[in-house]
C-alpha positions as CSV (number, residue, x, y, z in Angstrom):
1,X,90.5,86.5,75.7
2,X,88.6,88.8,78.0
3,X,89.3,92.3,79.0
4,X,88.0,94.6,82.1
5,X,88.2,98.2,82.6
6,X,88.3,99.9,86.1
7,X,88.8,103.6,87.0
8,X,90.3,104.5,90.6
9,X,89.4,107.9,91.5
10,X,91.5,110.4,93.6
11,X,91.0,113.6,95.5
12,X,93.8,114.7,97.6
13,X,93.9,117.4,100.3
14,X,97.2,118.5,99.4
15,X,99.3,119.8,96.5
16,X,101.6,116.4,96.3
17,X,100.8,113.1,97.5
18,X,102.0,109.7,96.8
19,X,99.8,106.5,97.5
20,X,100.5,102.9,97.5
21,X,97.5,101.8,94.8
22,X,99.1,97.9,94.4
23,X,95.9,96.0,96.7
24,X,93.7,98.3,94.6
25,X,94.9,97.0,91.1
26,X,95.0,93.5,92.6
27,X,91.1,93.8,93.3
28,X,90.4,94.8,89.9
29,X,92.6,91.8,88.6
30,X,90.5,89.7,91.2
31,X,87.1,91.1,89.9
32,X,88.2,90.4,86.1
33,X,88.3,86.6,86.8
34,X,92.0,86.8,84.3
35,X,94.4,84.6,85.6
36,X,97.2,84.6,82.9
37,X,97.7,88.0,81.2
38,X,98.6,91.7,81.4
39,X,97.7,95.1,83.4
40,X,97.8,98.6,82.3
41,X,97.6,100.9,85.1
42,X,97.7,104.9,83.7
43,X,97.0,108.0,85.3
44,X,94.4,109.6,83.2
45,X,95.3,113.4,84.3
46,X,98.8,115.1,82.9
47,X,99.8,116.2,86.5
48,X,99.9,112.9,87.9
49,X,102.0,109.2,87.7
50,X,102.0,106.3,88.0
51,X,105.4,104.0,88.4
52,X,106.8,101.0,90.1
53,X,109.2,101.2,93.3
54,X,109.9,99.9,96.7
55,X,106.9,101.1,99.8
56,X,109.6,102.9,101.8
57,X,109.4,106.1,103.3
58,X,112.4,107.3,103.2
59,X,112.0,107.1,99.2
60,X,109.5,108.9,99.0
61,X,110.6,111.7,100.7
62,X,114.0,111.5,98.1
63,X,111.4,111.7,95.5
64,X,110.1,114.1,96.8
65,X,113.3,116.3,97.7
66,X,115.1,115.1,94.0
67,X,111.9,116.1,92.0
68,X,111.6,119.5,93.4
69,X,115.2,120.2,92.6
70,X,114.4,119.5,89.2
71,X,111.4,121.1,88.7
72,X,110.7,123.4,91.7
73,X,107.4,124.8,92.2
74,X,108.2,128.2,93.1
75,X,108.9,130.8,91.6
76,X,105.6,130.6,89.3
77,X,107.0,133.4,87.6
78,X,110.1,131.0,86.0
79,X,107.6,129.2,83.3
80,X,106.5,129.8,80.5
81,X,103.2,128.0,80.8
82,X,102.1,129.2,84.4
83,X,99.5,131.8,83.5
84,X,96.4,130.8,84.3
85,X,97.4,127.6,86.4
86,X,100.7,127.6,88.4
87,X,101.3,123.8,87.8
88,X,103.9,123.6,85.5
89,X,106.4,121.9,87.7
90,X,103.4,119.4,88.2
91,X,103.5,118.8,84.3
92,X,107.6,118.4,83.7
93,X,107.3,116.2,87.5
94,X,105.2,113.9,85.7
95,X,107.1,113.3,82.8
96,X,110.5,112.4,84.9
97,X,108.2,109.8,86.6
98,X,106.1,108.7,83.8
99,X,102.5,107.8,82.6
100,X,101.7,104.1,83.2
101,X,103.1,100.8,84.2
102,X,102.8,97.4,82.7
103,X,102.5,94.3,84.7
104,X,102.4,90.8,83.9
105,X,99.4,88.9,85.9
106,X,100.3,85.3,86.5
107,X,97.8,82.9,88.1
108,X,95.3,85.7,88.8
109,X,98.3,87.9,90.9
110,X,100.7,90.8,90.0
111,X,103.9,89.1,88.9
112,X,106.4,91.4,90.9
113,X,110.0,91.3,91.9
114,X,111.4,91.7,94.9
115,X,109.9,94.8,96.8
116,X,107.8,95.4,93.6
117,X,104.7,98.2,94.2
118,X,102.5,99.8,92.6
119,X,102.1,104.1,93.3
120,X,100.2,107.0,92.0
121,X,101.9,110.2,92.7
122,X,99.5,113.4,92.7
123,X,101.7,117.0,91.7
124,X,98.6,119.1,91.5
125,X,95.8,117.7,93.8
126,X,92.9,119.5,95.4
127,X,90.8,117.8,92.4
128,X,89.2,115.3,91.1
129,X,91.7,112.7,89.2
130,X,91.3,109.3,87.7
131,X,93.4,106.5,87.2
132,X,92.7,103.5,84.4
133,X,93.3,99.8,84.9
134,X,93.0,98.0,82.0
135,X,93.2,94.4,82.5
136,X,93.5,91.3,79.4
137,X,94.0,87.7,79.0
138,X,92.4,84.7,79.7
């Protein structure tokens, strides 16, 4: 059994971004030699995600659309925990789309379904951020 650890590091010009990170992951399954095995991929910040869906655009502007109905960003006055951030929608954002994803790796390649990718979505960017891969198996 063998393990390898990469961090993917993010800085984003904007408040909200969503990037395609699948070819990244692959490379680190590539550089970690496992063929047969698992993938954790986890964003390592609490105002980030990282989740599994289908590359098309017109999703991605749903997410965005849906998730600001459920936790707008504005008014900053409407939550509690804005104070000396105003990214609380960023927080309760991240918990609808959730923390990590779990992949099987299966002769050295992301076993995926159909239309199967790989995102991290940024809800408070104009910093630094970090996300984990954490590869086992043999």
């Amino acid at each position: 059994m063998r393990s390898h650890r990469k961090e993917l590091k993010f800085h984003l010009p904007t408040r909200r971004g969503l990037i395609n990170i699948t070819s990244q992951v692959q490379q680190a399954i590539d550089e970690s030699g496992v063929k047969e095995g698992l993938v954790l991929v986890n964003a390592m910040n609490i105002t980030a995600s990282v989740f599994i869906n289908d590359d098309e655009s017109g999703l991605h502007h749903d997410y965005e659309k849906w998730l600001e109905k459920l936790a707008p960003e504005k008014p900053y006055a409407q939550y509690e925990h804005n104070g000396y951030e105003d990214n609380a929608d960023a927080h309760l954002k991240r918990t609808i789309m959730g923390r990590e994803v779990v992949v099987a790796i299966t002769k050295g390649q992301l076993d995926f379904g159909t239309w199967e990718q790989i995102f991290y979505f940024e809800f408070d960017g104009k910093r630094d951020k970090r996300v984990l891969v954490k590869i086992i198996g043999e």
